[in-house]
N, C-alpha and C positions, 0 to 999 in steps of 0.2 A: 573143307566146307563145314565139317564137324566142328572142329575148331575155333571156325568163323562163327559159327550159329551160339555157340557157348558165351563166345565174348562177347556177342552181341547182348546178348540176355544179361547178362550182367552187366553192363552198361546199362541199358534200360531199367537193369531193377535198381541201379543205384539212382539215376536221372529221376527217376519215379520217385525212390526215398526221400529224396533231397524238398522236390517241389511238394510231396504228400507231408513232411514236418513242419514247412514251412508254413503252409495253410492250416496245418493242426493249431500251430500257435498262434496266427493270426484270427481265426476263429473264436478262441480261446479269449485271448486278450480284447476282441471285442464283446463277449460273452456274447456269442451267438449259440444258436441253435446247436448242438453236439451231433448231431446227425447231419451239417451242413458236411461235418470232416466223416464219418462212416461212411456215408455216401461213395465219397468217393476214393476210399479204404476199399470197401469193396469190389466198385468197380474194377479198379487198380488189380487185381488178384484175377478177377473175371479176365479181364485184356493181357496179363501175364500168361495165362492160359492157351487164353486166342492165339498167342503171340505165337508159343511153340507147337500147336496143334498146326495152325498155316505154315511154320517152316518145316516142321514134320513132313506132310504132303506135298509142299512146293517142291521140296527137293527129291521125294522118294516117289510120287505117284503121279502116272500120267494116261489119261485126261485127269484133272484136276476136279471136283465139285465145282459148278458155276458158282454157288453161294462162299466158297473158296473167296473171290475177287474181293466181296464186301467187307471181308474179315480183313482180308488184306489193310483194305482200304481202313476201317475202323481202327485196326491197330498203328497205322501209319499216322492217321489225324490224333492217336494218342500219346503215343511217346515222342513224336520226330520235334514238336513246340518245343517239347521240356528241354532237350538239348540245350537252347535257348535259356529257355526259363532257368535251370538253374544252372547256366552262367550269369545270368544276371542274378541271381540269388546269392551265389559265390560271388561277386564283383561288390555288393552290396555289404555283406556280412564284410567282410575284407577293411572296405573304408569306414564301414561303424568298429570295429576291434581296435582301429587306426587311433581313428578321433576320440576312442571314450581314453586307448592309452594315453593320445596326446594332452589331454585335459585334466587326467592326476595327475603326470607331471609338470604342467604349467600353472594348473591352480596352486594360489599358494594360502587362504583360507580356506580351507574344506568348510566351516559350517558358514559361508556365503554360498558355496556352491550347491544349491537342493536339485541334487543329483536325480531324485525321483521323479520332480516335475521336469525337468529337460526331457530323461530319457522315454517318458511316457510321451510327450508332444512330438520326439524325434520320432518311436516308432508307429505312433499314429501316422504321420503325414509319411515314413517311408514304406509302409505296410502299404497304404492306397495308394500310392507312386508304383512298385512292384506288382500286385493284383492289376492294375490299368494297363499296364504297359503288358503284362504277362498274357494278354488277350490278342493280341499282335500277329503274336506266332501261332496262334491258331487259326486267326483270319487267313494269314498267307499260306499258312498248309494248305487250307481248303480249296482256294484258290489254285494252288499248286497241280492238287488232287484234281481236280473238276474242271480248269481251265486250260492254265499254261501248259499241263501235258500234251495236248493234242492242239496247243495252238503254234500250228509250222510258220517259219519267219526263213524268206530265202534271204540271204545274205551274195550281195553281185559283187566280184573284184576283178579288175583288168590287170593282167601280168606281161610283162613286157620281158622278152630276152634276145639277148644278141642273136643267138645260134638257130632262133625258131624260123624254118624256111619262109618264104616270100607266099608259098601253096600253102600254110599254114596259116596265116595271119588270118584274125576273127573267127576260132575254133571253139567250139560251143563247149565245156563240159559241165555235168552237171556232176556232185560227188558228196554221196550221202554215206553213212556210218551207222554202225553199231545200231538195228534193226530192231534187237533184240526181240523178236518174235512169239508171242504171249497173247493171253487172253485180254491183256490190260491194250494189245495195239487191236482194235476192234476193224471189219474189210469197213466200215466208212469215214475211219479213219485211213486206212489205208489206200479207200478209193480217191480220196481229196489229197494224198501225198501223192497219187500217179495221175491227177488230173494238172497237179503244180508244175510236175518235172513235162508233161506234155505239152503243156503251155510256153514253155521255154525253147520247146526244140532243139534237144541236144543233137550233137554231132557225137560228143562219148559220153556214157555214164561208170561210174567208176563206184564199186560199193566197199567199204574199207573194212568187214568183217566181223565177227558179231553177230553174226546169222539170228542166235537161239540162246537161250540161257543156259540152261542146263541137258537138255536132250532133245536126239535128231529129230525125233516125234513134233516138237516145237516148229519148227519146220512150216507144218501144215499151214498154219495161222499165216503165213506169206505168203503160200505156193502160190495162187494166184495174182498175186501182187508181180511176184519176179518174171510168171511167163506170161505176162501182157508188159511188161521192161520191154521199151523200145529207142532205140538210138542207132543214130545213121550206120556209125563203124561200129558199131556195137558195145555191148556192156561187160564189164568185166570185175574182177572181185577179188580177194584175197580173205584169208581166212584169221579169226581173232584169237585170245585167250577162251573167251566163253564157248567157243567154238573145239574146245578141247576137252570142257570137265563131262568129260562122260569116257565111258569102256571105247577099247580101239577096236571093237564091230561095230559099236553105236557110232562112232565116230566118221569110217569107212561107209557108211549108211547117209549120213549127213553129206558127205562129201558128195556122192552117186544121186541125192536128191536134189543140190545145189545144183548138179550139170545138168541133170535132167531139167530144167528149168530156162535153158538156154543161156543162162549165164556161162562167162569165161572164166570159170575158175582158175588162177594161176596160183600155183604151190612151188615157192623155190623154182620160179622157172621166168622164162620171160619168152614175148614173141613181139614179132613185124606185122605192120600193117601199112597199109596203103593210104597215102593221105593225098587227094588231087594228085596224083605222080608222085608222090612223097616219102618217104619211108620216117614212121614213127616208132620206136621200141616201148612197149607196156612189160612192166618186172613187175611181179609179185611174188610177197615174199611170206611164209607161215609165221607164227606172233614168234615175236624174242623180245618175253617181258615179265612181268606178275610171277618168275619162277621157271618160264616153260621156255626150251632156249629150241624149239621145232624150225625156228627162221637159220634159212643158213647162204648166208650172201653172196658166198662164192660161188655157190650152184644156180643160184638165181640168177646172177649175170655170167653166167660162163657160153662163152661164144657171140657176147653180146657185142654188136659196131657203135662203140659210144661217139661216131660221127655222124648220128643221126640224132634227134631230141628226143630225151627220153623221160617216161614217166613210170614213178615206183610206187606200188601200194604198199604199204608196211604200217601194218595195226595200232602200234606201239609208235608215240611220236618221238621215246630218247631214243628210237634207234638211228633217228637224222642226224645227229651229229654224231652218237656213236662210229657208224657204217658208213656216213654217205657224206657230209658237210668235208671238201677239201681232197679227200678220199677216192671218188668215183666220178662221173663225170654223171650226175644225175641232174635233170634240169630243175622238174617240179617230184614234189615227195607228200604223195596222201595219206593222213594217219586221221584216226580216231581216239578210241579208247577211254578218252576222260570224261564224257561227255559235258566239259566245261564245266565240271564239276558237279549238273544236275541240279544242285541246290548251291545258290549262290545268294548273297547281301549285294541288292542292288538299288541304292537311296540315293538323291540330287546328285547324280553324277559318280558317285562312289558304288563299286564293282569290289567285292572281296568273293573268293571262292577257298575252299581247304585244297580242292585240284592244285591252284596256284604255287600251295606249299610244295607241293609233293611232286610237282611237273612245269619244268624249266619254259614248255613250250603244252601248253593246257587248251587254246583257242583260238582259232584264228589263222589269220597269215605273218610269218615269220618269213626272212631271207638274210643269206649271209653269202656274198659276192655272187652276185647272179643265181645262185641255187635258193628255191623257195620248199619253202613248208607251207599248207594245209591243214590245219589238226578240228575236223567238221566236229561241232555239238552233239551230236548222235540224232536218231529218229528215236527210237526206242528207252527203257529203263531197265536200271536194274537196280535193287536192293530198294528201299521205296519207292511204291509206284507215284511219283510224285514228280514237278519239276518246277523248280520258286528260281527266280531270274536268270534261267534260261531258257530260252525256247528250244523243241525240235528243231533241226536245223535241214535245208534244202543251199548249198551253196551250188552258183554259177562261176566258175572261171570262164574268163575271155582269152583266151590267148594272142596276143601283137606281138609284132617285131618292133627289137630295140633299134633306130635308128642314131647312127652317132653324124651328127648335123655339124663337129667343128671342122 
């Protein structure tokens, strides 16, 4: 996390260099005011500050300063734009380097070409095109920050399989993720994500792990949330990566907090449950991903009757085709972890996310010969408290029977 916190900061201080010289010479060139560029030289130094004072404490002390939250927030509306900003700054700089090369070589009078006046009208008008558009990405942060966070979107799919008994068919589940349990998930927030899933009537709730960020103490900020979790055959869980980066007493503490909560925790294990006279298998398995290989599959389905339908929690969505796609006889497969990338580009129809890069199976529902995938958005955040085109996420599975009608 040491590690991660370093590189972060440097990235930020370059993203920050880039867009801070940038407006130095735009200022400059319009002979503006020189304090319009100090300004925010200084600020820039102040919010470098903020930056590693809140990762300081986020990661080393618990409870947190409530005025913690705001810093958070302030540093998140400062650097997360510029990301942005200066790729469009680099995209920019790129195609003018392009065109001023393509034009001493294609010119073939240099003194018809009065190089001065072009390149003064060019960065006029591309100066105002960059500052315009550069406001963008602070509008949708804010937004990000103060709306789309806490704005839950249930997402409904009907799944249909051969194998699912006849006592099965129209089986409610509901199957939320990645929690992440913080000052940033407020209980009225909390209370309007347990009024959504109550509304819906589940028969199973299934939570795909992620409890907390960094420590079992985080915890708290849900307790109430999990022991008012109500569904018919009950609720049940598996545990995530974040669910690990702490000491194995703190860890052993989490784990003892979760069960005390009535949740079903499954670690590497699996159980039967009774569906209308029915027998369903639920496996849950520990994360195998981000480094941490605590999932171990063999033990989680050992002694398992894969003639009954079964459902697997497993944190991490490459471990489906890893472990389970062809493999095992798994029906449906609940993952989390990516939270669809959290911050995504979502313009007339176009959907871009960095998740996508990095994760074969990032959102949504996936199937490959009768075995389905799940990979829920998350409830919670982690690394900006922030969420730009995705919402928290509340899915409903339906469960039917495949009928084959030829």
């Amino acid at each position: 996390m040491i590690f991660f916190f370093i590189v972060k900061s440097l990235l930020f201080l370059i993203f920050d260099f880039i867009t801070l010289i940038k407006w130095k010479n735009f200022i400059k060139f319009r002979k503006k005011n020189i304090f319009l560029y100090i300004i925010p030289f200084i600020l820039a130094i102040i919010m470098f500050f903020c930056m590693i004072y809140a990762d300081f404490y986020n990661y080393y002390f618990f409870p947190t300063p409530y005025y913690l939250k705001y810093i958070n927030i302030l540093v998140t509306l400062w650097y997360y734009p510029k990301l942005i900003i200066s790729l469009i700054i680099l995209i920019i700089s790129i195609i003018q380097l392009f065109t001023s090369f393509v034009k001493k070589i294609v010119t073939k009078d240099k003194k018809e070409y009065n190089k001065e006046k072009v390149l003064s009208s060019r960065r006029k008008f591309i100066s105002h095109v960059t500052w315009g558009v550069a406001g963008i990405p602070f509008l949708a942060a804010f937004k990000g920050l103060t709306i789309t966070i806490y704005d839950i979107k249930i997402y409904f799919e009907k799944l249909f399989f051969p194998k699912l008994e006849i006592e099965h068919k129209g089986l409610r589940i509901i199957h939320i993720s990645d929690l992440h349990f913080s000052s940033y998930i407020n209980q009225s927030y909390l209370l309007k994500l347990k009024l959504r899933i109550d509304t819906l009537k589940p028969d199973l709730i299934f939570i795909t792990g992620d409890f907390v960020n960094f420590r079992y103490e985080e915890l708290d900020f849900g307790r109430d949330f999990l022991n008012n979790l109500y569904a018919k055959y009950g609720v049940y869980a598996c545990l995530g990566n974040h669910d690990h980066y702490m000491n194995e007493s703190s860890h052993k503490k989490l784990i003892q907090s979760i069960k005390k909560t009535g949740v079903n925790l499954l670690i590497n294990e699996n159980i039967t449950i009774d569906v209308n006279g029915k027998m369903i298998n639920i496996v849950g398995v520990d994360n195998y991903g981000s480094r941490q290989t605590y999932g171990d599959f063999d033990k989680a389905f050992q002694d398992i009757n894969f003639n009954n339908f079964t459902i697997l929690m497993s944190h991490d969505p490459n471990t489906w085709e890893q472990f389970i796609v062809g493999k095992r006889n798994v029906e449906l497969t609940l993952s989390g972890h990516t939270h669809g990338g959290q911050i995504a580009l979502d313009f007339l129809g176009f959907n871009f996310s960095f998740a996508k890069i990095i994760y074969k199976y990032y959102k949504g529902l996936y199937s490959i010969r009768n075995q389905y995938l799940y990979v829920n958005r998350g409830i919670g955040v982690t690394g900006p408290p922030m969420r730009l085109g995705v919402n928290p996420e509340i899915t409903f599975l339906t469960l039917n029977k495949l009928t084959n009608f030829a």
